[in-house]
C-alpha positions as CSV (number, residue, x, y, z in Angstrom):
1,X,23.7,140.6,54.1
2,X,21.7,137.7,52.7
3,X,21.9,135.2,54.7
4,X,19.2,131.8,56.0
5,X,16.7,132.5,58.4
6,X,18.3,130.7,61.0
7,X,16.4,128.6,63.9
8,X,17.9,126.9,67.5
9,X,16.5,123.7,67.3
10,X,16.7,121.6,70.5
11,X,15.6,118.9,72.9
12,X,16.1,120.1,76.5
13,X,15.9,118.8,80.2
14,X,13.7,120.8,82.8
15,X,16.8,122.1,83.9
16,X,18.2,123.2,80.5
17,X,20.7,120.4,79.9
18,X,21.0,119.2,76.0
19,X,22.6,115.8,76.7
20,X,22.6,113.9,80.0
21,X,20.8,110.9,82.0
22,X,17.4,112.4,81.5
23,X,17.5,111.1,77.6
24,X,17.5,107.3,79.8
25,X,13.9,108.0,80.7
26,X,11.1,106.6,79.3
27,X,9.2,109.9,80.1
28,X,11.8,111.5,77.8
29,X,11.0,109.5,74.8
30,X,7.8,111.3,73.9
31,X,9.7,114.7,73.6
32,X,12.6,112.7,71.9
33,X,10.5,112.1,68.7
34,X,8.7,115.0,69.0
35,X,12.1,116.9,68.6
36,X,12.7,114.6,65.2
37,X,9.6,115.0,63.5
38,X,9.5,118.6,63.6
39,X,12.7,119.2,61.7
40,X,13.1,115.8,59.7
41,X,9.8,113.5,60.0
42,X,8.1,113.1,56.7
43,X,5.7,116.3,57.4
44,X,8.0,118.3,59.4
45,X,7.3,122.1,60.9
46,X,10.6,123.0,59.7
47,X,11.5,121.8,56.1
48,X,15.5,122.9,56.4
49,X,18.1,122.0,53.9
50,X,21.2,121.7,56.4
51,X,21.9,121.9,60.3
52,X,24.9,123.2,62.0
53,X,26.7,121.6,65.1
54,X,29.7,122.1,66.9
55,X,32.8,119.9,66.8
56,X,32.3,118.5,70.5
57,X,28.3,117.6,69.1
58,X,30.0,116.1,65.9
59,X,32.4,113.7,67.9
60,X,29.8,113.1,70.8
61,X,27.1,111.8,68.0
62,X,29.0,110.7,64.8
63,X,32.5,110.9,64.7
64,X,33.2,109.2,67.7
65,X,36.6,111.3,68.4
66,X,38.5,109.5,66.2
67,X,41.6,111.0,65.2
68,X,41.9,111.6,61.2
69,X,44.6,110.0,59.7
70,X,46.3,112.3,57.7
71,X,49.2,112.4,54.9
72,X,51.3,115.1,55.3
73,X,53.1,114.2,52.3
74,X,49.9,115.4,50.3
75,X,50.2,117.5,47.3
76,X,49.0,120.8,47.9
77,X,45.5,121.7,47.0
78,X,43.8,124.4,45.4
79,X,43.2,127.1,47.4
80,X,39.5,128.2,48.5
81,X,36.8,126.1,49.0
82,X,35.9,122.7,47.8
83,X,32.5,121.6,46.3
84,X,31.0,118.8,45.5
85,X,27.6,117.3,44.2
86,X,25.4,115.9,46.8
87,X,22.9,113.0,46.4
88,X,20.8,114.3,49.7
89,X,18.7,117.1,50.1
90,X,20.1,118.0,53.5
91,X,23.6,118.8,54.4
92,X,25.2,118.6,58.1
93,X,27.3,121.4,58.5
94,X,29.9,121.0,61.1
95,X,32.2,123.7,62.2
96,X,35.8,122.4,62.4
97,X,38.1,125.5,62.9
98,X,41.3,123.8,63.3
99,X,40.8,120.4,61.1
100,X,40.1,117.6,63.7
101,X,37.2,115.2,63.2
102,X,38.2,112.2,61.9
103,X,35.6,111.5,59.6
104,X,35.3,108.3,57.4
105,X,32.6,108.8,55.0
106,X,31.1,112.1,53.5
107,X,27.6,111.3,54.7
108,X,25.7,111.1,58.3
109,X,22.6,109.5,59.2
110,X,20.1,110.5,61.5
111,X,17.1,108.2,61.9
112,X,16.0,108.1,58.9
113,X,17.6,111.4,57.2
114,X,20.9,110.8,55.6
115,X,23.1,114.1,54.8
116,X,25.9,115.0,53.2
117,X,28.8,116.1,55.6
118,X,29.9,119.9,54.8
119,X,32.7,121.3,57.0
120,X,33.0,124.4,58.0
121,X,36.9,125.4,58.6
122,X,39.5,128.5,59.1
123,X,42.6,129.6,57.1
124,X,44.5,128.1,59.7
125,X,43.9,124.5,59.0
126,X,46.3,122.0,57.3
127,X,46.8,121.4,53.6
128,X,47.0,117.6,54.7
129,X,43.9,118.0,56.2
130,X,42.0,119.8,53.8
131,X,43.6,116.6,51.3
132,X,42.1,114.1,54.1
133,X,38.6,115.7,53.0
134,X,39.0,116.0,49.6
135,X,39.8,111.9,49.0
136,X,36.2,111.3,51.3
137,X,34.8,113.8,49.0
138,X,33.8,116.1,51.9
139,X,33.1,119.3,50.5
140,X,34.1,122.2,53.1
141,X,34.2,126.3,52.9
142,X,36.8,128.1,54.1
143,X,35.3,131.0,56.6
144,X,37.6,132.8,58.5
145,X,41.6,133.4,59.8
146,X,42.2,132.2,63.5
147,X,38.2,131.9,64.3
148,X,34.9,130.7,62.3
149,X,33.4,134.2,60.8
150,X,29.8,133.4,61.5
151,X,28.6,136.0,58.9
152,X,31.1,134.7,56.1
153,X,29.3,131.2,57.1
154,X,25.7,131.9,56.3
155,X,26.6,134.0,53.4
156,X,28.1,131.3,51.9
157,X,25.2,128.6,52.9
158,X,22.6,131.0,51.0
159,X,24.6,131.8,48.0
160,X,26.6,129.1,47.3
161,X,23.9,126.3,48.5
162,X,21.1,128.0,48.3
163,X,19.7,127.7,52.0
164,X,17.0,129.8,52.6
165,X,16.9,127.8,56.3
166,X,19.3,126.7,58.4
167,X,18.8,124.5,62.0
168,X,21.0,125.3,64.7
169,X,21.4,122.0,66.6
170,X,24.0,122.8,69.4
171,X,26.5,122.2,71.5
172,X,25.7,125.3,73.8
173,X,29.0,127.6,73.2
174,X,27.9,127.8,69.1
175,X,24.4,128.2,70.0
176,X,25.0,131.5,71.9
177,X,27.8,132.0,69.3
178,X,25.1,132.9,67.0
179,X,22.7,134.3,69.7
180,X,25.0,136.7,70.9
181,X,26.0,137.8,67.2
182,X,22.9,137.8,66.4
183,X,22.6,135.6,63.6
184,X,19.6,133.4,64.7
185,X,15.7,134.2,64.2
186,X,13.8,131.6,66.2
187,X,14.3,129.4,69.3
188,X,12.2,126.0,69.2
189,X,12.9,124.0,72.7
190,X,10.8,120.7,72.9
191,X,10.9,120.1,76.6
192,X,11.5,116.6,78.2
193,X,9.2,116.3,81.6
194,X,12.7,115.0,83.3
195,X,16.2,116.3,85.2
196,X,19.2,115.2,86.3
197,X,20.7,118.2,88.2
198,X,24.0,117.1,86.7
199,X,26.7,120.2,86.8
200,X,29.0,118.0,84.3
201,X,26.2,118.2,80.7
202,X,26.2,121.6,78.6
203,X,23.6,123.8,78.9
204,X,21.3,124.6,75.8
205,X,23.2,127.8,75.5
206,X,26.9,128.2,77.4
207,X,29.3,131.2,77.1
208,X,33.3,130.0,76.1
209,X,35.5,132.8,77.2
210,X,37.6,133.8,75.1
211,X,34.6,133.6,72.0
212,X,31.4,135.1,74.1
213,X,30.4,136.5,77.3
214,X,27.5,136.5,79.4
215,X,25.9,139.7,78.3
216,X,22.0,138.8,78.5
217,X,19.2,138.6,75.2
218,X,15.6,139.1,75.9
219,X,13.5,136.7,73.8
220,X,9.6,137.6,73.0
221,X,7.4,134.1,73.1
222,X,6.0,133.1,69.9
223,X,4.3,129.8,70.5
224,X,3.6,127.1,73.3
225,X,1.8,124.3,72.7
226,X,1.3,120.5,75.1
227,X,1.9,117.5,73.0
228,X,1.6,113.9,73.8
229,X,3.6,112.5,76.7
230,X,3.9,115.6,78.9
231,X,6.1,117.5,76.3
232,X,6.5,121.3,75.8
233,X,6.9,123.0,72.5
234,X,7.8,126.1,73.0
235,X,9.2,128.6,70.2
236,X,10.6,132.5,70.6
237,X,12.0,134.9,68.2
238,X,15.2,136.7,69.3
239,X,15.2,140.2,70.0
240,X,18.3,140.9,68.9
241,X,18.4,139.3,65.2
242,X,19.6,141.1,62.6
């Protein structure tokens, strides 16, 4: 299969949280930019074209859980996927299996890197929603029956896109998604020197029952290096990639 080389990319706690209190911290500003600049400062490590997320990590950062307003009135639309031309060199591909972020543009922006929004959704999504995308001029691919069919995904990045490499930037369930299927190449983790303990924030990788279990990887260390402010980078390949 052809597919993007494929790398987690993630800021995390001492205690492996991905969100949470610890982000407050002054301490935790240092590893904050650190985590930007090496996938989208102006000389990054990781020159990527696009970065995947989960819906909860879409809502929680740019959609805000608003609810999509929808006309279910809409003339049918062509079947398949829908393209369109972006302006950006980056797309933000968000994986939306049942048609529910409400977005209002087709665009994100993330400090200073603005992408174009490309949803990733299943057969079993609306017509009126797939409509609702097509007047914001969202383009989206259609991977998938019931669930998201993670190989369909990256076979469509690198042939219809042309992504040669791909971020993976969380929430937890989708990063062990592709962990556990083995779709991703590298782990990069910039560690904050803070905690909160908190038992309510997802972890940087979580199992969802249902989609993955707990069934351990192994991981062989590829880099670690102390940058400014007390932060870790630490990178790993995946022993299970395929």
């Amino acid at each position: 299969m052809e597919r993007p080389y494929i790398f987690c990319h993630m800021q995390v706690s001492l205690d492996g949280k991905i969100m949470g209190k610890f982000m407050d911290l002054p301490e935790s500003k240092g590893s904050g930019k650190l985590f930007y600049d090496l996938a989208f400062g102006e000389d990054a490590h990781y020159k990527h074209q696009g970065w995947i997320s989960g819906r909860t990590t879409t809502d929680d950062n740019f959609t805000h859980y608003k609810v999509p307003v929808l006309d279910e009135l809409a003339a049918e639309v062509p079947a398949g996927d829908f393209f369109v031309e972006s302006e950006h060199d980056k797309y933000y591909i968000s994986f939306d299996r049942s048609g529910k972020l409400g977005w209002e543009k087709n665009t994100i922006t993330y400090g200073k890197t603005t992408a174009t929004v490309l949803e990733v959704l299943t057969e079993k999504v609306s017509n009126s929603y797939k409509a609702f995308l097509r007047d914001l001029n969202i383009p989206y691919i259609i991977c998938g029956d019931e669930s998201i069919d993670l190989d369909m995904v990256l076979e469509k990045l690198s042939r219809d896109f042309n992504m040669d490499l791909v971020m993976l930037g969380g929430g937890g369930v989708i990063n062990w998604s592709f962990i556990q299927a083995g779709l991703c190449d590298e782990i990069s983790f910039v560690v904050s020197p803070t905690a909160d303990g908190s038992t309510e924030t997802a972890s940087v990788f979580d199992a969802m029952a249902g989609l993955t279990n707990d069934d351990p990887v192994a991981f062989t260390v590829k880099a670690v290096e102390v940058r400014e402010d007390n932060a870790v980078w630490m990178r790993y390949t995946v022993n299970n990639a395929r």
